[in-house]
C-alpha positions as CSV (number, residue, x, y, z in Angstrom):
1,X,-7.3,-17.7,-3.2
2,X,-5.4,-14.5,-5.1
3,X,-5.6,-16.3,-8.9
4,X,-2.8,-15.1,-9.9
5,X,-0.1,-15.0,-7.6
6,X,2.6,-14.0,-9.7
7,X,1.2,-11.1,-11.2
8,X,-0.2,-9.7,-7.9
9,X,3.4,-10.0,-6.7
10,X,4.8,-8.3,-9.8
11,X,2.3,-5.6,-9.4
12,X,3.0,-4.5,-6.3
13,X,6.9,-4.5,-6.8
14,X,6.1,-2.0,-9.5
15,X,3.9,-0.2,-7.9
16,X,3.7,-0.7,-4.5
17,X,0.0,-1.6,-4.3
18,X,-2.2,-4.1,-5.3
19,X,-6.1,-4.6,-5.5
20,X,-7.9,-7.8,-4.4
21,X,-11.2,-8.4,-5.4
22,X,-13.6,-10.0,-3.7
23,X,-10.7,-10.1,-0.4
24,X,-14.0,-10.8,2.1
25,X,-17.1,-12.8,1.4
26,X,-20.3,-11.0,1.8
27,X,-21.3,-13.1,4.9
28,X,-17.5,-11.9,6.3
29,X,-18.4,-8.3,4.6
30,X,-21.6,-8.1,6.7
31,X,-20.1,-9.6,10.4
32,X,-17.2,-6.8,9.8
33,X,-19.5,-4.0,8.7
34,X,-22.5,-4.7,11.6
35,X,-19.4,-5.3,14.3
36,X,-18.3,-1.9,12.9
37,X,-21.7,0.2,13.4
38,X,-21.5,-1.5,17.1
39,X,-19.3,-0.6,18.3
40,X,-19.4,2.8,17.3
41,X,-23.0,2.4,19.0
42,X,-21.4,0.9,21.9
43,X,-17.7,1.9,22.4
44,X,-17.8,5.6,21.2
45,X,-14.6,6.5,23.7
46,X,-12.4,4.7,21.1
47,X,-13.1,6.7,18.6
48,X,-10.8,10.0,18.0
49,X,-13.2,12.0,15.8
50,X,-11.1,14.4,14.4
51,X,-14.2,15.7,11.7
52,X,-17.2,14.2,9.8
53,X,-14.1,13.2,7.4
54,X,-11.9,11.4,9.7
55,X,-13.4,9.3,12.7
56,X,-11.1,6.9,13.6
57,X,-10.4,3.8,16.1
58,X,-7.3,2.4,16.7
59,X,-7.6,0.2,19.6
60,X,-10.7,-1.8,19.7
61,X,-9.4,-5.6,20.1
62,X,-9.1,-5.5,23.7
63,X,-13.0,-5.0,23.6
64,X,-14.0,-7.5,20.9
65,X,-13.4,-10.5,19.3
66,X,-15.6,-9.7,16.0
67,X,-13.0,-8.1,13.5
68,X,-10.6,-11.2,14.5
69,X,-11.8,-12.4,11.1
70,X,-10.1,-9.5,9.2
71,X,-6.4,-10.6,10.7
72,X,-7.1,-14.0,9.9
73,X,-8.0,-13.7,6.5
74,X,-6.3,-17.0,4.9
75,X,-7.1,-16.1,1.0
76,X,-4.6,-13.1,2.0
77,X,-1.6,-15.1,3.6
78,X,0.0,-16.1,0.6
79,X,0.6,-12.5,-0.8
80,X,1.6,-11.2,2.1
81,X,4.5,-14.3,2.3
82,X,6.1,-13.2,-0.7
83,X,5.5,-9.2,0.1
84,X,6.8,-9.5,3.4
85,X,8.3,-13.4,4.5
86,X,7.7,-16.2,5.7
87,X,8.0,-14.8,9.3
88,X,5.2,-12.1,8.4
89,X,3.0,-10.7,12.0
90,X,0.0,-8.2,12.4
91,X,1.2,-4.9,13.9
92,X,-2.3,-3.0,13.5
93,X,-5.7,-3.0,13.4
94,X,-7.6,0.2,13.1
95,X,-11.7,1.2,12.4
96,X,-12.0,4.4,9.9
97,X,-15.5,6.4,9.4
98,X,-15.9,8.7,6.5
99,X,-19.4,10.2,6.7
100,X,-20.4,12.9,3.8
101,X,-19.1,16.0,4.4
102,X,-18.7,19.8,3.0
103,X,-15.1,20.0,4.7
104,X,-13.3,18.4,2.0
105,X,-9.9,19.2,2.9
106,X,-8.3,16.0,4.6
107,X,-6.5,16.2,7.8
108,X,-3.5,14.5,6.9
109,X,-2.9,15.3,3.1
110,X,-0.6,13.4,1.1
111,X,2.1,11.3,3.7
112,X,4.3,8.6,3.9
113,X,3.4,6.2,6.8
114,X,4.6,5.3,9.9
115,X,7.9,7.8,9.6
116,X,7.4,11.2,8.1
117,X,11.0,12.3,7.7
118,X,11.9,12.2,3.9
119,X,15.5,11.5,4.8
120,X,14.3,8.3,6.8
121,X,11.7,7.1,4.0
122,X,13.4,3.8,3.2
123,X,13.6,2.5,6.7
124,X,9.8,2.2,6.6
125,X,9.1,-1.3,6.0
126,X,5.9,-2.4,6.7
127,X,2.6,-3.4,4.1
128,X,-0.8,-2.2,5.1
129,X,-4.2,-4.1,3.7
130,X,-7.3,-1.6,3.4
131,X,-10.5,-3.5,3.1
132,X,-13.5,-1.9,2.3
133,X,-16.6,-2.3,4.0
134,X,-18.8,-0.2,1.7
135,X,-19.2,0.5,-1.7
136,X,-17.0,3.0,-3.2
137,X,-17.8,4.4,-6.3
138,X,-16.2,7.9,-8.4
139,X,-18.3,10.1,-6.3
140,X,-17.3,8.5,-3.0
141,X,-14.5,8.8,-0.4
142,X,-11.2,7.0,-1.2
143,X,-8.2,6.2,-0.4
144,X,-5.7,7.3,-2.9
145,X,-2.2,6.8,-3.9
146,X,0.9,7.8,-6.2
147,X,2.4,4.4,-7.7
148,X,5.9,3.5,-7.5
149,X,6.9,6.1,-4.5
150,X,7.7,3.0,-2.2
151,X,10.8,2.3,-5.1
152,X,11.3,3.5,-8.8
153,X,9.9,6.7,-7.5
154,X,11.0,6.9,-3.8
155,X,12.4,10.6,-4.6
156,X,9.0,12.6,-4.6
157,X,8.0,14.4,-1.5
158,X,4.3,14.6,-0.1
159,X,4.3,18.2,-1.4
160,X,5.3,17.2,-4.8
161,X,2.3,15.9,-6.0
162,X,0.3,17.1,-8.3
163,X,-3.4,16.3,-9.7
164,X,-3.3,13.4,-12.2
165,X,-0.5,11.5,-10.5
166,X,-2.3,9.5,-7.8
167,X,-4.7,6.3,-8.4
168,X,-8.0,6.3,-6.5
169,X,-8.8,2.8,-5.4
170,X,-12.7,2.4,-6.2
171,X,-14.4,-0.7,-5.5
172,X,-17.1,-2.5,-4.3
173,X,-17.2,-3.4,-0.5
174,X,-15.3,-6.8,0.1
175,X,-12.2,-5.2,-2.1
176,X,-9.0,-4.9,0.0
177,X,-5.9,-2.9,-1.2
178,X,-2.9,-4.1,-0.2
179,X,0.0,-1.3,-0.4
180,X,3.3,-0.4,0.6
181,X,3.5,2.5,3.8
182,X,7.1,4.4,2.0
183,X,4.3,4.8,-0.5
184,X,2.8,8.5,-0.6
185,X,-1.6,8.3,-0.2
186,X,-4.3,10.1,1.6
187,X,-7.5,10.0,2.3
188,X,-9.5,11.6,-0.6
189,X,-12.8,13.5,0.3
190,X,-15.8,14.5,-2.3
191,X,-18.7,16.7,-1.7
192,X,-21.6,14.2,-2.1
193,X,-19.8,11.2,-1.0
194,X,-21.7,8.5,0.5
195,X,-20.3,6.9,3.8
196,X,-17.0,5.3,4.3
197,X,-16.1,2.7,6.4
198,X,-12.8,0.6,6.4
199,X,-10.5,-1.5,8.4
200,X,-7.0,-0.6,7.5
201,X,-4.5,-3.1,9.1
202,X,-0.4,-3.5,9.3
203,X,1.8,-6.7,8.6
204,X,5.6,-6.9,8.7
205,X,8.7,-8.8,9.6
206,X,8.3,-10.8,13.0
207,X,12.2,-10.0,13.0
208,X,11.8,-6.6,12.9
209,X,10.6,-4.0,15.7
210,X,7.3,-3.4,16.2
211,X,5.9,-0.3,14.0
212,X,2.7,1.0,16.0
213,X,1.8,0.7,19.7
214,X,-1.6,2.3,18.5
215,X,-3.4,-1.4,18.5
216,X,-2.8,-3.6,21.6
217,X,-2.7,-7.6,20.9
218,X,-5.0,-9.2,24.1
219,X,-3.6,-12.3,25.2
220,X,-6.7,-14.0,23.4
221,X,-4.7,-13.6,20.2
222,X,-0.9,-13.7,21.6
223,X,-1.6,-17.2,22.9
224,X,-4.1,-18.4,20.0
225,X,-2.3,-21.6,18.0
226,X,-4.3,-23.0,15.4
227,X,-2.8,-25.3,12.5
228,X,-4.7,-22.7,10.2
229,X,-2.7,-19.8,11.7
230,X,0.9,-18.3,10.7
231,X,3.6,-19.2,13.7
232,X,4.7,-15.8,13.4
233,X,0.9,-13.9,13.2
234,X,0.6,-13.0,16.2
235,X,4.4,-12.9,17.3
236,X,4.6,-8.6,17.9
237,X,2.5,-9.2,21.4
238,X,5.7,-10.2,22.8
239,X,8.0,-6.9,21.0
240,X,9.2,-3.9,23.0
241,X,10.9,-2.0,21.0
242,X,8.7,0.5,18.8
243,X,10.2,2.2,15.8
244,X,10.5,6.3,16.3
245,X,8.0,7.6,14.5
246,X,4.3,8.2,14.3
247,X,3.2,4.7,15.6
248,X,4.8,5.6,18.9
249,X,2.8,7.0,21.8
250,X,3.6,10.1,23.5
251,X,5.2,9.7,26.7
252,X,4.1,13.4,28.0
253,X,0.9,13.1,28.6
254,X,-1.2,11.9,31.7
255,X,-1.7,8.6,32.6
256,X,-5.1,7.1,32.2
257,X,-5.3,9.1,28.5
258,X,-7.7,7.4,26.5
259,X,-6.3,6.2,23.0
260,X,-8.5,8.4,21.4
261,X,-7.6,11.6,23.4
262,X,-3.9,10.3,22.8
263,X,-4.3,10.2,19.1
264,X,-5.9,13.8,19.1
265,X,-3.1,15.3,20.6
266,X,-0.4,13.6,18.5
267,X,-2.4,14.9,15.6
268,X,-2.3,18.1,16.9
269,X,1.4,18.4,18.0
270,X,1.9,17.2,13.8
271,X,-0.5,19.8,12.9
272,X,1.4,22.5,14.4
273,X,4.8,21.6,13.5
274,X,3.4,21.3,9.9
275,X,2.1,25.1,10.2
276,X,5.3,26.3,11.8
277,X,7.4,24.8,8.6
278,X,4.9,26.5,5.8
């Protein structure tokens, strides 16, 4: 269990992230970590590889039952009451693969999750958990964010930022960072870096609409009920209506489009539209 429940409360409020040590046994590191390598083996059409910097799966739950563990993390459950409610659900699950690189430059830069428009920050409303299933050390990968832009701080733009303001969340594998999506992070690449890998999930209000469509719940989780399990864990299966923003599919393209391929051309469209603003 979090030791101090309190303070890892307090320290999010302030600034809307919070490390936990030691979130994943190393037996639970290990399952997660060779499931991982698998399926990347096995199941390589899930994968959007955008660059040796950003390979990423959004959708791999239909196909396997082995990162299960990850959503039902119990030592987690109490945090994520008092961060989100009682009625707290999984919205996401996705696979991310940093390998060393000489393309530093990440894809997506310093963003908000979820929605991008500034005027619409504060309707995002969702907490992400980032375990990692490496090491991470100074001259690694890692993710990275500005404190206190979920609240005290909710005024600075992506392009504001400037070296110096952001905390890089190091940490040996079986950490999980636990942070708030209005808060501004990226991805940050170093020459030299070892690999990255990471599961990066999504909790919020069971009340609320669903934030991402990215990650489909199989009916092996929507009917699971377990005395161990949160009523509410699983209780987006069931929810329709998607918030507009960047967990929504696109509804042009044909059907039978892999989630990868769908992924790649979001990325694309945002990549354009970013160009077209400079």
């Amino acid at each position: 269990m979090i030791a101090d429940l309190d303070k890892a409360a307090s320290d999010f409020e302030r600034d809307g992230f919070v490390v936990v040590p030691n979130a994943l046994t190393p037996d639970k590191v290990r399952a997660l970590d060779t499931a991982f390598l698998a399926h990347l083996r096995d199941q390589p059409q899930d994968f959007a590889n955008f660059s040796d910097g950003f390979i990423t799966a959004p959708d791999v739950l239909p196909r396997t039952d082995s990162f299960d563990p990850a959503i039902e993390n119990a030592l987690l459950y109490p945090l994520l009451e008092r961060l989100v409610g009682p009625d707290f659900a999984f919205e996401e699950l996705s696979l991310i693969q940093r390998k060393p690189t000489d393309n530093v430059g990440e894809l997506k830069g310093w963003h908000r999750d979820i929605i991008r428009s500034f005027e619409r920050r504060f309707e995002i409303d969702v907490i992400s958990v980032v375990y990692y299933l490496t090491d991470v050390g100074p001259g690694d990968h890692c993710f990275s964010i500005v404190p206190g832009t979920h609240g005290r701080r909710a005024d600075l733009r992506p392009e504001d930022i400037e070296p110096g303001m952001e905390f890089d969340a190091l940490g040996p594998a079986g950490t999980a960072f636990i942070f708030h999506a209005r808060c501004i992070h990226a991805g940050k690449l170093k020459l030299g870096s070892r690999e990255r890998r990471t599961l990066h999930l999504y909790f919020g209000s069971a009340a609320l609409p669903r934030t991402s469509e990215w990650t489909t719940i199989p009916a092996r989780l929507a009917q699971r009920k377990a005395p161990y399990l949160p009523a509410s864990l699983y209780a987006k299966a069931s929810v329709r209506e998607i918030v507009d923003g960047v967990g929504r599919k696109p509804r042009d393209l044909p059907q039978g489009t892999s989630t990868a391929d769908q992924l790649i051309h979001v990325q694309r469209l945002a990549n354009r539209k970013s160009e077209a603003t400079k």
